[in-house]
C-alpha positions, 0 to 999 in steps of 0.5 A: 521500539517497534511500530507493533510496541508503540502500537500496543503502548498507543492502545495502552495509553488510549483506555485510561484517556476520558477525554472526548474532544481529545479522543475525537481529535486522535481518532480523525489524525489516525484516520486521515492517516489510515486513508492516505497511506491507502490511497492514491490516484493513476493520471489517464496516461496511467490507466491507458497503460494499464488497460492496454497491459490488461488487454494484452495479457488477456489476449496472451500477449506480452511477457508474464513472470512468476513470483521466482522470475520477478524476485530474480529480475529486481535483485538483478540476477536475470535480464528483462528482454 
């Protein structure tokens, strides 16, 4: 079964459901879900690693791919030099 059918059989099985304490439960397991596949924290070493990129593709620095280059590059098909 799909993540969309099991989904959809979810919403289903939802409405017929009058049970608020239940239906409280459900929704804070759903959303404590929700935020943590969302979410996630970079260490200061990564931020600096990030602003010292941001700086240098600003300045016109550094090596930029197009969509085509990067797909070529993960399947291994071009070097990254």
């Amino acid at each position: 079964m799909t993540s969309s059918a099991i989904r959809n059989n979810i919403y289903k099985a939802l409405e017929n459901i009058d049970d608020s304490k239940f239906l409280k439960a459900v929704f804070e397991i759903v959303s404590e879900k929700a935020e943590s596949s969302h979410f996630f924290e970079l260490n200061d070493k990564q931020k600096a690693l990030l602003d010292e990129r941001e700086q240098e593709y600003i300045q016109g620095n550094g090596k930029n791919f197009n969509w085509q280059e990067a797909k070529k590059m993960i399947r291994g098909k071009k070097d990254v030099s």
